[in-house]
Wavefront OBJ file of the C-alpha trace (Angstrom):
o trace
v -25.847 -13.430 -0.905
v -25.158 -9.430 -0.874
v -23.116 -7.833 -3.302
v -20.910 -6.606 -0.535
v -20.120 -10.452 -0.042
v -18.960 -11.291 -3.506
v -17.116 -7.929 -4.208
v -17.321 -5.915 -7.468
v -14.734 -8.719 -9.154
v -16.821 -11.275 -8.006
v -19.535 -10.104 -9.838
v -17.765 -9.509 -12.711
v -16.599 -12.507 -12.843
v -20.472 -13.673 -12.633
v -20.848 -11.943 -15.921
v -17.998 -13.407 -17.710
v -19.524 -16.576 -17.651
v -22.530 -15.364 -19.138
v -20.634 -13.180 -21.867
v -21.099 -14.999 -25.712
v -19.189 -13.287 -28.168
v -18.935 -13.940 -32.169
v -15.761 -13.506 -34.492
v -16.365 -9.259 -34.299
v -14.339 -9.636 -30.706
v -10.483 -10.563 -30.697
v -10.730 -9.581 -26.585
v -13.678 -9.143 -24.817
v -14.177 -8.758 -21.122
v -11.177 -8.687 -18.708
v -8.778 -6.323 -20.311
v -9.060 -2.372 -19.713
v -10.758 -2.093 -23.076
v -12.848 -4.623 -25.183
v -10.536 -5.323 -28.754
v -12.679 -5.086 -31.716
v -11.780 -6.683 -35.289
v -11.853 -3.353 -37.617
v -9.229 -3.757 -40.447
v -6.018 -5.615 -41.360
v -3.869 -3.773 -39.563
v -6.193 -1.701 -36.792
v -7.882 -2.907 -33.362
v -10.548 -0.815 -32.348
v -11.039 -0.272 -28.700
v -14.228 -0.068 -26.671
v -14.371 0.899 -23.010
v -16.621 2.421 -20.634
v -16.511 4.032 -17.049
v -19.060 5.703 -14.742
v -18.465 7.695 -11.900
v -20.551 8.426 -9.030
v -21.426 11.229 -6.137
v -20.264 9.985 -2.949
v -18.457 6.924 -4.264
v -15.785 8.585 -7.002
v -16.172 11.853 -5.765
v -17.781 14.325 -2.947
v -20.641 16.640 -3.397
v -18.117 19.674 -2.099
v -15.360 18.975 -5.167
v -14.881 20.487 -7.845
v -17.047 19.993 -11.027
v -14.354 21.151 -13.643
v -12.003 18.414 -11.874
v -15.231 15.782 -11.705
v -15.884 16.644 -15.431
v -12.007 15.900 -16.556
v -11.966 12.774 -14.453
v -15.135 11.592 -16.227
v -13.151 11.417 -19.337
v -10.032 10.778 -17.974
v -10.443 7.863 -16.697
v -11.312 6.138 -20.084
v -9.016 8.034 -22.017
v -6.400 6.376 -19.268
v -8.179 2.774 -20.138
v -7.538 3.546 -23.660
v -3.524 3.853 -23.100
v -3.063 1.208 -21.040
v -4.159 -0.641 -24.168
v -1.738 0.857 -26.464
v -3.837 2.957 -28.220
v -5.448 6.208 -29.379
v -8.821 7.677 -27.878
v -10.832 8.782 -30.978
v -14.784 9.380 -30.236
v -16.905 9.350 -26.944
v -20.518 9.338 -25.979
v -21.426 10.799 -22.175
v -24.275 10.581 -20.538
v -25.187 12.087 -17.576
v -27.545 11.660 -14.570
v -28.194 15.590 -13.047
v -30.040 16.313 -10.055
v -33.195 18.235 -10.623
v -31.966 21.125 -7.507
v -28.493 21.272 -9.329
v -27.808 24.846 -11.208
v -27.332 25.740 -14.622
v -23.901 26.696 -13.723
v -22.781 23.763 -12.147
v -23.658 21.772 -15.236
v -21.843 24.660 -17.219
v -18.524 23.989 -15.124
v -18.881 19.973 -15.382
v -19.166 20.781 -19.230
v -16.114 22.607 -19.165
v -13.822 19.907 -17.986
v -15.347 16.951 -20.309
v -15.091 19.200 -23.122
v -11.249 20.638 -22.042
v -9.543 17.465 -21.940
v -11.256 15.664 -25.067
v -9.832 19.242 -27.085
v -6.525 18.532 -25.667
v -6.451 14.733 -26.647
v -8.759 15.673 -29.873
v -11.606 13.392 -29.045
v -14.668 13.747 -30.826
v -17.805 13.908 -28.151
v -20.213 12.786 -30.642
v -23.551 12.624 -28.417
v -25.040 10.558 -24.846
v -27.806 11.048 -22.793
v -29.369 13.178 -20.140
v -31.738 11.828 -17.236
v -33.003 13.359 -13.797
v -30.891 11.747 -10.820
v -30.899 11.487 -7.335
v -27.302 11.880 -7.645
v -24.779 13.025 -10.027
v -23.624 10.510 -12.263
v -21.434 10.860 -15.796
v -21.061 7.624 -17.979
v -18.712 7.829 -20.237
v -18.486 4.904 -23.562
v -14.797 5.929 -25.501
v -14.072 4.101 -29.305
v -10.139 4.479 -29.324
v -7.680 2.575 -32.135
v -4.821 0.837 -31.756
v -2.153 -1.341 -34.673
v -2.405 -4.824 -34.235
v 1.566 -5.029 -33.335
v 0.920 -2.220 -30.967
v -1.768 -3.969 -29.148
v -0.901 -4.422 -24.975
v -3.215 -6.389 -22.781
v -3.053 -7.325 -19.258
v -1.678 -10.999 -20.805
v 1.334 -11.423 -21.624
v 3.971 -10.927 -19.049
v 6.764 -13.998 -18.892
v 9.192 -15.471 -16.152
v 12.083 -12.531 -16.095
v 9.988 -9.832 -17.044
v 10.785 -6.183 -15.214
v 8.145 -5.073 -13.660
v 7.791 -1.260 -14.733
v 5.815 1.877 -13.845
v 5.010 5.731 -14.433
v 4.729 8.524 -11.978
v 4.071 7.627 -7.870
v 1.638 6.133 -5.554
v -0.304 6.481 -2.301
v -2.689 9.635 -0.811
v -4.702 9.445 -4.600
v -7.394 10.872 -2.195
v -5.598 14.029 -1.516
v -6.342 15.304 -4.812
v -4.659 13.168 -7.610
v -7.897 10.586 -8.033
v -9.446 14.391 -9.767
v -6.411 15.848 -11.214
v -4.348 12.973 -12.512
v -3.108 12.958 -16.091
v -3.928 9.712 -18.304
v -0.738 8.281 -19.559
v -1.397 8.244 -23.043
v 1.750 9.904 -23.972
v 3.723 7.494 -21.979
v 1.735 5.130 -23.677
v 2.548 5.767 -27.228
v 5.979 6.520 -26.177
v 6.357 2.887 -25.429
v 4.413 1.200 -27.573
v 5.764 2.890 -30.878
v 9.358 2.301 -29.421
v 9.646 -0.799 -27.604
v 8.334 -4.438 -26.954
v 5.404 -3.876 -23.991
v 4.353 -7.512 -23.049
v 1.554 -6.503 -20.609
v 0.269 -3.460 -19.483
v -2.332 -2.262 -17.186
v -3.346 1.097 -15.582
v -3.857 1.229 -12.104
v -7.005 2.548 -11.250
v -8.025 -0.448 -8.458
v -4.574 -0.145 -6.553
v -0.984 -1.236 -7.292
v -1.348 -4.464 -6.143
v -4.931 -5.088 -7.033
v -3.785 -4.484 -10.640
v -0.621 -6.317 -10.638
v -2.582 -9.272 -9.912
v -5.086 -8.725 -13.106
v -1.401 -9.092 -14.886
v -0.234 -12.445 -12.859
v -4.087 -13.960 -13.267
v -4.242 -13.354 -16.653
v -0.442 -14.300 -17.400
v -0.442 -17.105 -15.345
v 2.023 -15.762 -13.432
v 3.923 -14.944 -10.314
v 5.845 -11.794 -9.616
v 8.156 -10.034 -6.472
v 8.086 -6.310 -5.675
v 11.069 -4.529 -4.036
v 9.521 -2.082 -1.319
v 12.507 -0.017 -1.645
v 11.957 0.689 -5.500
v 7.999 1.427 -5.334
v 8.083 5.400 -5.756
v 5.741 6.647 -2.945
v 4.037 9.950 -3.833
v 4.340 13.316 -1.345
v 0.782 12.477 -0.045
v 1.236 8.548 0.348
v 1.177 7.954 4.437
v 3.338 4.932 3.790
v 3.906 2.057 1.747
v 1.150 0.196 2.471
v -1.227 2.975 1.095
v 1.113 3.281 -1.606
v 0.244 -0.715 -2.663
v -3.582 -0.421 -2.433
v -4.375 2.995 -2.780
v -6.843 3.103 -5.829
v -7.569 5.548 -9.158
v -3.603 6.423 -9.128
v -4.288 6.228 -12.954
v -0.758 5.094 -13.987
v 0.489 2.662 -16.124
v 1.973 -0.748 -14.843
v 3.704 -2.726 -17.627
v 6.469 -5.506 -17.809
v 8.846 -6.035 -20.347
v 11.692 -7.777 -21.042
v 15.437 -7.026 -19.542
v 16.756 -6.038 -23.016
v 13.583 -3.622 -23.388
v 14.193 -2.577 -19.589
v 17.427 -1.422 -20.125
v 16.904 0.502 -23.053
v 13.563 2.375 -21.626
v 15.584 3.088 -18.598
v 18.322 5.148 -21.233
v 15.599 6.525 -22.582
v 15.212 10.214 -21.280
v 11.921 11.753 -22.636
v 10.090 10.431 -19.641
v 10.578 9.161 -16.156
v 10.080 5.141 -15.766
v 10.923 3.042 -12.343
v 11.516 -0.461 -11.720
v 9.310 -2.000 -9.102
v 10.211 -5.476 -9.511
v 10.115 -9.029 -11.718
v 7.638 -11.105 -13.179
v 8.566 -14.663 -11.585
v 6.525 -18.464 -12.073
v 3.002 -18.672 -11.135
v 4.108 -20.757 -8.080
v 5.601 -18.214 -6.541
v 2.921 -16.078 -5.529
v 2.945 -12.396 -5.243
v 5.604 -10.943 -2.672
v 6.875 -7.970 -1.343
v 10.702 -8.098 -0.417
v 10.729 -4.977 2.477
v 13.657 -2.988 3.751
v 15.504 -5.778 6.086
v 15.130 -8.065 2.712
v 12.635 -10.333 3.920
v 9.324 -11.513 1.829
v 5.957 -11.046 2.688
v 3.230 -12.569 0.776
v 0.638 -10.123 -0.586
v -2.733 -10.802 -1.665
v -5.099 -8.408 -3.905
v -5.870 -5.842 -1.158
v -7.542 -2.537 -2.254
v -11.301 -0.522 -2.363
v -14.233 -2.186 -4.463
v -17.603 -0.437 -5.029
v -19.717 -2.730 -3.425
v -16.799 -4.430 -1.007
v -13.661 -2.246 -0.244
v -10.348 -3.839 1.632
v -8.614 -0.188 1.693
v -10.696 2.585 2.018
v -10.820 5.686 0.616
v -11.074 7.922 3.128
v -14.030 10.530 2.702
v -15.494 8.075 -0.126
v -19.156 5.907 0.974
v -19.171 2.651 0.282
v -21.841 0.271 -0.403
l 1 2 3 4 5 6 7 8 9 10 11 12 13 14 15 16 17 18 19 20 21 22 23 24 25 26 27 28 29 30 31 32 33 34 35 36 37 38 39 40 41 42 43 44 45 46 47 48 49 50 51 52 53 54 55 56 57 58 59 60 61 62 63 64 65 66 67 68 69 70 71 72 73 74 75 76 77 78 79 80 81 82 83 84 85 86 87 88 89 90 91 92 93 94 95 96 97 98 99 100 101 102 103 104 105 106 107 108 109 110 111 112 113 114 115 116 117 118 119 120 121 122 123 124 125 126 127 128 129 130 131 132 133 134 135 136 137 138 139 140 141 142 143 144 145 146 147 148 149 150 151 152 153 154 155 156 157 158 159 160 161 162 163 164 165 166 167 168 169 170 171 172 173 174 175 176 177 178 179 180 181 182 183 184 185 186 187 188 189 190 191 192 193 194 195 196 197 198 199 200 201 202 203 204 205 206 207 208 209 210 211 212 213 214 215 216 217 218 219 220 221 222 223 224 225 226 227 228 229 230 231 232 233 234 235 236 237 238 239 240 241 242 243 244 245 246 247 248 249 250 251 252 253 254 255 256 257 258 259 260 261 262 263 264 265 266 267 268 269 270 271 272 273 274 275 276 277 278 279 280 281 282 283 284 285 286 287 288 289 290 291 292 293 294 295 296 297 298 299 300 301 302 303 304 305 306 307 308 309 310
């Protein structure tokens, strides 16, 4: 068997079954961030994300952009969590033809956006590469009664999001902005029951929710805020690295985050039984069932167009 059989979440699920972990670990694998024990009243959170040259972005792009979404991404991982990004190690794999500059430009949008959020880069690694790659490992923190995983979400939930989706290819997948403010917006104010950030696709995501929640859930195609870019609202459910938040809550909390005017939050739809599936209730009112369509590395369902694929 190939990997482009099993799929990236195939293989991670091959993994899971492997993974041992001691007291230390209150979450391991299968949230956006591992959940460390670190004090009475403090998680700590652990994540890490690497991107790649012709998979997560083009040789032609640019490196200012690349370098932001290196960080971005796991400072987006971070908030769906809850939390606060504190400290991050990066290492990078250069190309030996690639210029000083270059470098000096990719360095300038890692080290931009961790000023901005105040993260401490605190060291990595450097290695010769036949492409570019940046790995980035973030250590963020997060109060135990602020704590949102991807469990969580019950029968009569809303189903909530940030910002728009579809076209991420267009430019947003480089020059998105991680929803940590959202984030703590939420978190310090009202009862989250799940969260997630949607990085795979809107779908793909919202079934990490139902899987791990043991739940089922219906989405209102008339709600589900396409973006400019989006070519419809099929793109809109499996285009991948929109980077926003995806949360349910209860109708109490709804209601009172919809009030709420410091930021812009939409209703998309309601958490439902596990036996329900996942639909999609379309314009004329009827349901279509949807299943977890969207790109993988190693096995994509919707592509991103101008990205390779294994």
């Amino acid at each position: 068997m190939r990997l482009k059989e099993i799929g990236e979440f195939g293989l991670i699920k091959r993994f899971q079954n492997k993974i041992k972990t001691d007291r230390s670990v209150f979450r391991g694998s299968g949230d956006d961030c591992a959940v460390l024990n670190l004090s009475k009243s403090c998680y700590q959170l652990f994540t890490c994300d690497m991107i790649i040259e012709g998979v997560d972005f083009i040789k032609s792009d640019n490196l200012e952009a690349v370098g932001r979404k290196a960080l971005g991404v796991s400072i987006s991982d971070i908030a769906a969590c809850g939390g606060i990004p504190r400290h991050a190690v990066v290492s990078l794999g250069l190309p030996k033809n690639m210029l000083v500059s270059q470098v000096d430009l990719l360095a300038k949008g890692l080290f931009g956006l961790a000023k901005k959020y105040k993260i401490n880069i605190v060291g990595g690694d450097i290695s010769a590469s036949g492409k570019l790659v940046i790995d980035v490992s973030m250590l963020g923190q997060v109060q135990k009664n602020k704590l949102c995983l991807r469990r969580g979400a019950k029968y009569g939930d809303i189903i909530m999001v940030t910002g728009s989706f579809g076209g991420s290819i267009k430019g947003k997948h480089l020059n998105f902005t991680p929803r940590l403010n959202e984030s703590r917006f939420l978190v310090d104010n009202f009862k989250i029951n799940s969260m997630i950030d949607v990085s795979d696709g809107l779908i793909q995501d919202l079934g990490h929710i139902l899987e791990q929640s043991s739940a089922g859930a219906v989405l209102y195609e008339s709600l589900i805020p396409l973006s400019k870019e989006a070519a419809g609202i099929e793109e809109a459910l499996c285009s991948g690295e929109e980077f926003e938040l995806l949360f349910t809550v209860s109708r109490d909390q709804a209601s009172k985050i919809i009030k709420s005017s410091k930021y812009s939050f939409k209703v998309i739809g309601e958490i439902m039984p596990a036996s329900f599936g996942l639909r999609l209730i379309n314009q004329n009112n009827k349901y279509s069932a949807q299943k977890g369509g969207t790109w993988q590395s190693f096995k994509p369902r919707c592509q991103k167009a101008g990205f390779k694929h294994f």
